[in-house]
Backbone as ProteinMPNN parsed JSONL, in Angstrom:
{"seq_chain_A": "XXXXXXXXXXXXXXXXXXXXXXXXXXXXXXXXXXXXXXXXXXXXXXXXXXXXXXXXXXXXXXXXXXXXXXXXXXXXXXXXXXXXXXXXXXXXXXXXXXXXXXXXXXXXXXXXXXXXXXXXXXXXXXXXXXXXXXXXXXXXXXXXXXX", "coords_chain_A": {"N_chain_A": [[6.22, -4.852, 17.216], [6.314, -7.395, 19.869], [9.208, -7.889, 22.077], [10.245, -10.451, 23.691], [11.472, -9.438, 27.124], [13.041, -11.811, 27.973], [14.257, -12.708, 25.973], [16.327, -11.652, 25.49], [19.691, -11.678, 23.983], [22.898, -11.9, 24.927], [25.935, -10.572, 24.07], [27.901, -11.524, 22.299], [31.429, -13.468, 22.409], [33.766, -11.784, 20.205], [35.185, -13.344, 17.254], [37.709, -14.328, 15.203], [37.763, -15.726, 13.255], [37.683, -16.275, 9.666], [35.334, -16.45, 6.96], [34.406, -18.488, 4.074], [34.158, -16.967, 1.343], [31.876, -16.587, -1.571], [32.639, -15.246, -4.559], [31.035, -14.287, -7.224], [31.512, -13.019, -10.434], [29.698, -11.366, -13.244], [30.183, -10.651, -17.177], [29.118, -7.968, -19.67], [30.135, -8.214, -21.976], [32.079, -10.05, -24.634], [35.331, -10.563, -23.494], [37.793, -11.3, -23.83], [40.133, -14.414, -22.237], [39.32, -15.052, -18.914], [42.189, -14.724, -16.919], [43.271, -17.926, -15.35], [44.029, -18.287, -12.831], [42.585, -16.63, -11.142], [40.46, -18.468, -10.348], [41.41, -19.422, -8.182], [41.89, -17.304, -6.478], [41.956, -16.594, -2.658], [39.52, -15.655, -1.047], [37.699, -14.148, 1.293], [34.781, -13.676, 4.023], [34.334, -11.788, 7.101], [32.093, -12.047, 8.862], [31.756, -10.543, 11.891], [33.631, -8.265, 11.288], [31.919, -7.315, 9.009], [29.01, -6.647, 9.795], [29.185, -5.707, 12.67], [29.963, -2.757, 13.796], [30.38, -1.56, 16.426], [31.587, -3.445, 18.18], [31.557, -2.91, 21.266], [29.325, -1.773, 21.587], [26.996, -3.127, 20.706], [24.491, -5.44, 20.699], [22.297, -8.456, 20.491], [19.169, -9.414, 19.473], [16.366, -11.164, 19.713], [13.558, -11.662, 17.438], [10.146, -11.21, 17.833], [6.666, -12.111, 16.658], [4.614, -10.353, 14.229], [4.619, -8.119, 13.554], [6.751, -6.922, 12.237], [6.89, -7.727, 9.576], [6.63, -6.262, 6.798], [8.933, -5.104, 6.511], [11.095, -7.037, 6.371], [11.473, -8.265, 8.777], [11.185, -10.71, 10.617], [9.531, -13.352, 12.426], [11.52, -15.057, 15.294], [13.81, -13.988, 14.203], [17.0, -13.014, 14.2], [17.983, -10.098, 15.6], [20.801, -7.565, 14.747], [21.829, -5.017, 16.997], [22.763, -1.875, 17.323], [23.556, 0.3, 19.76], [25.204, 2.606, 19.582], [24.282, 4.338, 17.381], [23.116, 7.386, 16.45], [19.705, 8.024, 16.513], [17.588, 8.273, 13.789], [14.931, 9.206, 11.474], [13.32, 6.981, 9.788], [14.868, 5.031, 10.404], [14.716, 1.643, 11.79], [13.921, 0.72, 15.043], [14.71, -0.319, 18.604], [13.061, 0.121, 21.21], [12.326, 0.725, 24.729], [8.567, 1.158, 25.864], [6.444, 2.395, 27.616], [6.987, 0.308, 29.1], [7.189, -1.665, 27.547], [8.926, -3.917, 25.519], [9.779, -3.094, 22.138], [10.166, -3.101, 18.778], [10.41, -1.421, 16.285], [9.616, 1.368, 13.296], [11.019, 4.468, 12.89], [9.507, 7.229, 12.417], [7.458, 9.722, 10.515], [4.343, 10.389, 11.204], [1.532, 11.853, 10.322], [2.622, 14.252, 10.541], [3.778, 13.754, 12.999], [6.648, 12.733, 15.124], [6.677, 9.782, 15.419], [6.461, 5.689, 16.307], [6.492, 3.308, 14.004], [4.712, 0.205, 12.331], [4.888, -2.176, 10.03], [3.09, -3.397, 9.586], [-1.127, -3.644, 8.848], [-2.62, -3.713, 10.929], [-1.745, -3.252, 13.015], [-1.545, 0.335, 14.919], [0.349, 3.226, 14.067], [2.282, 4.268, 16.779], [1.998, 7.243, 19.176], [4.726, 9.07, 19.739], [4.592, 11.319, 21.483], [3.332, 11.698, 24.056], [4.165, 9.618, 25.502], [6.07, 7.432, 27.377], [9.308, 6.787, 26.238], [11.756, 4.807, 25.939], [14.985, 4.854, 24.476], [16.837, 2.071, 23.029], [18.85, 1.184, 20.709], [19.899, 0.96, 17.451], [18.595, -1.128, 14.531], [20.94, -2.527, 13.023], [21.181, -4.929, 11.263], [19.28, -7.72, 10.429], [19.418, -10.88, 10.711], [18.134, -13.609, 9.0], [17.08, -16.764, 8.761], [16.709, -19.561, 6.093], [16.528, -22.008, 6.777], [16.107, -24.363, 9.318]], "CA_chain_A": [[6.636, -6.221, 17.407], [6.75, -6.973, 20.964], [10.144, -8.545, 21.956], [10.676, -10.595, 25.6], [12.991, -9.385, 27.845], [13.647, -12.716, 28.181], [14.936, -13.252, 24.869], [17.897, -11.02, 25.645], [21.307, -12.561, 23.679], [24.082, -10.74, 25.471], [26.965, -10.012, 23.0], [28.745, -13.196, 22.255], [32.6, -12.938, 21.959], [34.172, -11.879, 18.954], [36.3, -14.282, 16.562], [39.128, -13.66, 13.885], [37.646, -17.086, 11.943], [37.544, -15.893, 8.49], [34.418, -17.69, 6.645], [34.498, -17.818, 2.624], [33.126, -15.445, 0.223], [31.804, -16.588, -2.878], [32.806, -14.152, -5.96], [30.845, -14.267, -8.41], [31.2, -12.076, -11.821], [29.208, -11.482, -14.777], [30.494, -10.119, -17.925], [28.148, -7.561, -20.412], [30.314, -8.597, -23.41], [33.164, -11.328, -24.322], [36.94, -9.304, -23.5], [39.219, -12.215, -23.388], [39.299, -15.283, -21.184], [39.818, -14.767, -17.846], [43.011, -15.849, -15.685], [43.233, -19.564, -14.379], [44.965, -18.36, -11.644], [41.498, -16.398, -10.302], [40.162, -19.619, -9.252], [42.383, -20.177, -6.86], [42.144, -16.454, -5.106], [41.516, -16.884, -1.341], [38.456, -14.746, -0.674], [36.88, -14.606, 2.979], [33.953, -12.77, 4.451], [34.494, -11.87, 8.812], [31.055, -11.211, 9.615], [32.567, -9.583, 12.626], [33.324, -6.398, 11.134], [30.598, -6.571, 8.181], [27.941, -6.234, 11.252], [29.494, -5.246, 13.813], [31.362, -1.869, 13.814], [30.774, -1.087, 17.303], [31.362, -4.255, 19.473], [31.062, -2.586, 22.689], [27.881, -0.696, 21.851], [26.005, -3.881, 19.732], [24.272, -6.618, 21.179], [21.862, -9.001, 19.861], [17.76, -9.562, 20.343], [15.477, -12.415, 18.841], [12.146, -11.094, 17.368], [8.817, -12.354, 18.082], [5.308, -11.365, 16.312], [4.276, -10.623, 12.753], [4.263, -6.494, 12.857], [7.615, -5.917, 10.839], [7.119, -8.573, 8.62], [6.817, -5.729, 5.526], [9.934, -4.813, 6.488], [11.684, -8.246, 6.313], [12.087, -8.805, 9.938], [10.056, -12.163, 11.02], [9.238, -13.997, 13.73], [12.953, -15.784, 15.466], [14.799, -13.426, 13.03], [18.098, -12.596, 14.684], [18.468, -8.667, 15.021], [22.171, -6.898, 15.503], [21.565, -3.59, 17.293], [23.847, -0.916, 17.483], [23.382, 1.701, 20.185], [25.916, 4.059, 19.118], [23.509, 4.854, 15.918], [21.835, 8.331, 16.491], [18.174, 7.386, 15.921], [17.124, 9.344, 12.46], [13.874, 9.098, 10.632], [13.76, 5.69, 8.915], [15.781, 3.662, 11.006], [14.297, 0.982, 12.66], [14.685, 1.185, 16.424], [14.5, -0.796, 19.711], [12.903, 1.238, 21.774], [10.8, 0.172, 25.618], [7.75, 2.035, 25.576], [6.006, 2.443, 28.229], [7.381, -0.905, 29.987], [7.563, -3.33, 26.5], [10.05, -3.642, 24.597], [9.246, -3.351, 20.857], [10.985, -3.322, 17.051], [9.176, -0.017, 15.363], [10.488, 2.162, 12.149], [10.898, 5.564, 13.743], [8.491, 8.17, 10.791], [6.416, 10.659, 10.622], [2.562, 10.49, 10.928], [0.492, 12.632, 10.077], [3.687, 15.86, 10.57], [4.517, 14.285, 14.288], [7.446, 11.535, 15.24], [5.705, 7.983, 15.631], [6.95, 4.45, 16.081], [5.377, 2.083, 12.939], [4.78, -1.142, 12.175], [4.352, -2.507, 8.414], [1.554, -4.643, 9.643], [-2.009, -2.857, 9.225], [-3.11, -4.18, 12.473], [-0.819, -2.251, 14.434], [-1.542, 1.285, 14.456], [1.58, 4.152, 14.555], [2.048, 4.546, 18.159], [2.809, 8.628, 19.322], [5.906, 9.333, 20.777], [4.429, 12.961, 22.251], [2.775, 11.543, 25.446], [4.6, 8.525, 26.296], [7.561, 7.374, 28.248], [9.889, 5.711, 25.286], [13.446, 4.869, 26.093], [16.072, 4.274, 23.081], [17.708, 0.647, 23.348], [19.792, 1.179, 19.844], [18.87, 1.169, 16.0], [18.477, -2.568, 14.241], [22.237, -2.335, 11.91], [21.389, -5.99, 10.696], [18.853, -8.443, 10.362], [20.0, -12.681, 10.064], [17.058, -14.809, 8.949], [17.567, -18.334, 8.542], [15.666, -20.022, 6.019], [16.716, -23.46, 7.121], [16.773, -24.195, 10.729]], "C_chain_A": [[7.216, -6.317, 18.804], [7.962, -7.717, 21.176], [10.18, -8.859, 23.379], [11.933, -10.209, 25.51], [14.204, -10.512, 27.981], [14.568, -13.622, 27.109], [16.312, -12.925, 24.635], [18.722, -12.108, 24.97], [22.215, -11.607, 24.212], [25.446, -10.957, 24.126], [27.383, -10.959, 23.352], [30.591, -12.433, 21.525], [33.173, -12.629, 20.706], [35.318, -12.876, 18.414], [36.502, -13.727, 15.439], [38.559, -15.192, 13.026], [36.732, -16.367, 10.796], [36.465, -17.407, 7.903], [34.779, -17.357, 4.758], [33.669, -17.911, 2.03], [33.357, -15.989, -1.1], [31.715, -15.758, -3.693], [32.289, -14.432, -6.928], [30.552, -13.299, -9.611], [30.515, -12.423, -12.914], [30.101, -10.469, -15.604], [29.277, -9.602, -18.976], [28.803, -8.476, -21.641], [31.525, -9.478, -22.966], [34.34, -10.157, -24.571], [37.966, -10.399, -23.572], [38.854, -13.43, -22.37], [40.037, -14.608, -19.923], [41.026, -15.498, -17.378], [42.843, -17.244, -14.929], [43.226, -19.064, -12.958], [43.624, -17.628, -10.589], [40.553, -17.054, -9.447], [40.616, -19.632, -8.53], [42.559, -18.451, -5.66], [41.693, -16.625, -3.619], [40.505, -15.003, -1.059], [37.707, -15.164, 1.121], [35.964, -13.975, 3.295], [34.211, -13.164, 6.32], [32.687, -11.075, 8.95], [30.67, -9.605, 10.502], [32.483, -8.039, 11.725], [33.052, -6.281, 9.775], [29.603, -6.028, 8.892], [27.699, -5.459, 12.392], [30.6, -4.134, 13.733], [30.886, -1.28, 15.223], [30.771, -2.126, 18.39], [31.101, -3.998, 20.453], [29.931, -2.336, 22.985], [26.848, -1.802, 21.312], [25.803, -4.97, 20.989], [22.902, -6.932, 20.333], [20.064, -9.188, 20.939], [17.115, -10.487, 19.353], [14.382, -11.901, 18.8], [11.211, -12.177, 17.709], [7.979, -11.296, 17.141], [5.488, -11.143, 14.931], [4.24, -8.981, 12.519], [5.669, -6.104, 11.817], [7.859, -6.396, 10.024], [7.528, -7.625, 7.084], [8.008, -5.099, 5.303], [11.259, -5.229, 6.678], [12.133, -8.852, 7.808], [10.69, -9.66, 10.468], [10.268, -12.531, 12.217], [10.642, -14.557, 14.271], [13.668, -15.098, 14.637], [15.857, -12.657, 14.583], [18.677, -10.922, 14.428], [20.283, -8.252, 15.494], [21.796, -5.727, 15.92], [22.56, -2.773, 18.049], [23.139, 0.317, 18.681], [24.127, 2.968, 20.239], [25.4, 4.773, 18.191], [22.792, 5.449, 16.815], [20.288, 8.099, 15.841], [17.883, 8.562, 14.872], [15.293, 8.244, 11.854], [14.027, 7.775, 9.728], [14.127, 4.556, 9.665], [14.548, 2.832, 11.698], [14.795, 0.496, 14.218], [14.105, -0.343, 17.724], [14.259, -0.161, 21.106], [11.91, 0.144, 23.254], [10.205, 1.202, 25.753], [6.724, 1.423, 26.539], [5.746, 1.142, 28.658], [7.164, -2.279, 29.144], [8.192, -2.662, 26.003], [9.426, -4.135, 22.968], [9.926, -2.925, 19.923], [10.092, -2.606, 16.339], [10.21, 0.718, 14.506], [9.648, 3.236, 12.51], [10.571, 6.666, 12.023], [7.919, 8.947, 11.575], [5.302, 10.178, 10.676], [1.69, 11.184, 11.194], [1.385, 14.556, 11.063], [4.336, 15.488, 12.516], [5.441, 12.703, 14.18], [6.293, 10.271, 15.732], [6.524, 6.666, 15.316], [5.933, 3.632, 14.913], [6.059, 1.142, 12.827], [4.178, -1.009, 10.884], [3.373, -3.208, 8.396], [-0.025, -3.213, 9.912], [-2.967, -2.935, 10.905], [-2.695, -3.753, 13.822], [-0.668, -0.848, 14.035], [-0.455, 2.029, 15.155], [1.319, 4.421, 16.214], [3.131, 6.536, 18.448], [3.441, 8.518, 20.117], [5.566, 10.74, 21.749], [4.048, 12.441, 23.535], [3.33, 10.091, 26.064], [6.132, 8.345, 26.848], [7.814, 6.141, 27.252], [11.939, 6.313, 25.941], [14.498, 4.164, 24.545], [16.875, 3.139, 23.494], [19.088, 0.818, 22.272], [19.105, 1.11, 18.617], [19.174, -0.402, 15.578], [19.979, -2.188, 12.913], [21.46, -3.853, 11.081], [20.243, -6.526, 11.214], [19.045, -9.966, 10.195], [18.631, -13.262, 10.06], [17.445, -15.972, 8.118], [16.13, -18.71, 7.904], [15.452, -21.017, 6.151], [17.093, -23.639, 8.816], [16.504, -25.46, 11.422]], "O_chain_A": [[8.223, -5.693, 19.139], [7.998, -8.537, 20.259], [10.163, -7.982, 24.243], [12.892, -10.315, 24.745], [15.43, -10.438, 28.057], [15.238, -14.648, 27.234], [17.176, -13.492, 23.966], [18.554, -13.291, 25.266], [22.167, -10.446, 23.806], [25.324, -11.907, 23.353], [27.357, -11.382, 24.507], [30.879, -11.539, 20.729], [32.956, -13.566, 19.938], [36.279, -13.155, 19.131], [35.827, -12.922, 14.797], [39.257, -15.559, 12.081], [35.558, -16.004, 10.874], [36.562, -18.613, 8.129], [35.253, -16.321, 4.292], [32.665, -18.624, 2.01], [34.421, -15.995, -1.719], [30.584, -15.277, -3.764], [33.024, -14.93, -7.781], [29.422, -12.829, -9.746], [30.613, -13.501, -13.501], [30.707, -9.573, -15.017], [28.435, -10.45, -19.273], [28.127, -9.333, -22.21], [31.961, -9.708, -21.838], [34.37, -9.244, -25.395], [39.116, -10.081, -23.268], [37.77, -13.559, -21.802], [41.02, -13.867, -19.927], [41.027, -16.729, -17.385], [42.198, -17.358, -13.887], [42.451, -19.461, -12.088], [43.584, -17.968, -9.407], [40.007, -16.686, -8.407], [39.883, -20.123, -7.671], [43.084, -18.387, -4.548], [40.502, -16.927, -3.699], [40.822, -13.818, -0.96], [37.398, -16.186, 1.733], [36.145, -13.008, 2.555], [34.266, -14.296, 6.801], [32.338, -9.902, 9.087], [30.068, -8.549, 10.313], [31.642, -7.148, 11.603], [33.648, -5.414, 9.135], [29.28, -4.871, 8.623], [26.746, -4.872, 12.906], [31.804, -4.369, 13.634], [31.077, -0.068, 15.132], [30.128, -1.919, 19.419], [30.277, -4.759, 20.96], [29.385, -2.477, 24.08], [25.683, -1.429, 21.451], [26.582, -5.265, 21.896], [22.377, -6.067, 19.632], [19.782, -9.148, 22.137], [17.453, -10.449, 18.17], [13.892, -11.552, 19.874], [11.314, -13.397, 17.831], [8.302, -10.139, 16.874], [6.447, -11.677, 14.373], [3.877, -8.546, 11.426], [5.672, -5.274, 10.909], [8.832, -6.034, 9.363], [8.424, -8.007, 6.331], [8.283, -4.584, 4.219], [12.246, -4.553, 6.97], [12.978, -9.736, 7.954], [9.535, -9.268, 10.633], [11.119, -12.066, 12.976], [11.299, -14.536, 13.23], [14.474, -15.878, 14.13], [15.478, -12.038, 15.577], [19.435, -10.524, 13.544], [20.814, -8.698, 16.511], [21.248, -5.139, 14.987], [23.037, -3.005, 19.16], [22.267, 1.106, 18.317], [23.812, 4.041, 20.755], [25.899, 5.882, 17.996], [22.086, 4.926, 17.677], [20.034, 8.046, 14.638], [17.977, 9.736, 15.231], [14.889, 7.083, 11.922], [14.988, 7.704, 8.962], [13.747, 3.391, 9.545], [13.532, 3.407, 12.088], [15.892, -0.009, 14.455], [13.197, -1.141, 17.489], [15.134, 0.021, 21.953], [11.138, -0.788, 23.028], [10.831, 2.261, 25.803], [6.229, 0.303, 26.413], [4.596, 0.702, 28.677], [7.023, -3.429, 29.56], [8.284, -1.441, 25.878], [8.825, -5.173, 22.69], [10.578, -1.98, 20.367], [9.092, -3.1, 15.818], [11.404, 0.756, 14.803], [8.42, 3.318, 12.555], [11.213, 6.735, 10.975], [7.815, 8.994, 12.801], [5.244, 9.193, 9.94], [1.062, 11.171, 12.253], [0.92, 15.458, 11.761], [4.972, 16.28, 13.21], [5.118, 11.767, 13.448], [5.242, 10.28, 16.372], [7.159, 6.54, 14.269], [4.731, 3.447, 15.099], [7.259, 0.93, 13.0], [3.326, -0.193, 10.533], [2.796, -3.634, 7.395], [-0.051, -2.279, 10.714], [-3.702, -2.213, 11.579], [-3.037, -3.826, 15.002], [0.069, -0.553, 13.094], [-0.159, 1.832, 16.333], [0.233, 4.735, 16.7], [4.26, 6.896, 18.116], [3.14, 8.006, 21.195], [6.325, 11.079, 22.656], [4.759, 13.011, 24.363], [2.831, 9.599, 27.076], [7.093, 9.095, 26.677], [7.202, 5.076, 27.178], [12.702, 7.256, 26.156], [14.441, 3.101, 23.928], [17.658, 3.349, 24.421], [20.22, 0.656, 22.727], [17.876, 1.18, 18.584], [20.008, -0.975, 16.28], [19.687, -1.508, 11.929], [21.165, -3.513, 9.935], [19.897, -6.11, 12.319], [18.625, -10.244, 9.072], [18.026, -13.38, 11.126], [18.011, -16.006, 7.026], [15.008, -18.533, 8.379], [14.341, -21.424, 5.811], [18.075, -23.178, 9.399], [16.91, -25.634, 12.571]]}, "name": "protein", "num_of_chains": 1, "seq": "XXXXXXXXXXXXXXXXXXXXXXXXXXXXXXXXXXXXXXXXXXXXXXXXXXXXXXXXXXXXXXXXXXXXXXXXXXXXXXXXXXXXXXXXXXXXXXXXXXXXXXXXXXXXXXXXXXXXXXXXXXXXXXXXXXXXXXXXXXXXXXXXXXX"}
């Protein structure tokens, strides 16, 4: 999935605005009623540091193209990418390769390292003979299904 340069988002400042977190429980069996007073707990979710545990090292990239669709990342999908994450087997990486920048899940193929794409149309590209530089690993995905 090729990604413009030009799509760059540079790391946007961080904020302390707490957003809120809907709780919702099920119960297997009936135990009693629950507390009134649980309505009323103040629950929040900070994005911030669900996403982001290395502000300095994360910044943000906007996908383009249809190759990692099988691997839920779409076209305008908002990646977070961490470059403090040691690249391992699995991860999905941001890597430029031989002068594009592209969104590949770093595997095996066929016993050697290879960048893939979940799309059949894009075949594993080998890492043995090319000039690939590591950008960071994808921590997070945001896709909007309303925009």
């Amino acid at each position: 999935m090729p990604v413009s340069p030009s799509r760059f988002t540079p790391r946007l400042p961080l904020t302390t605005l707490p957003l809120p977190l809907l709780s919702l429980k099920a119960r297997a069996g009936f135990s009693g009623f629950p507390s009134p007073a649980q309505d009323y707990e103040p629950l929040t979710l900070d994005l911030n540091a669900r996403l982001i545990k290395h502000p300095t090292q994360t910044f943000f990239l906007t996908a383009t193209g249809d190759s990692m669709e099988g691997w839920g990342i779409f076209h305008d999908d908002l990646l977070i990418i961490d470059r403090s994450i040691p690249a391992r087997l699995g991860h999905i990486l941001v890597v430029m390769l031989d002068d594009e920048l592209l969104i590949k899940r770093y595997a095996l193929h066929q016993g050697t390292p290879h960048l893939c794409s979940s799309h059949p149309d894009y075949p594993p590209l080998p890492l043995a003979h090319s000039d690939c530089q590591l950008w960071g690993v994808v921590r997070a995905v945001v896709h909007e299904y309303v925009r």
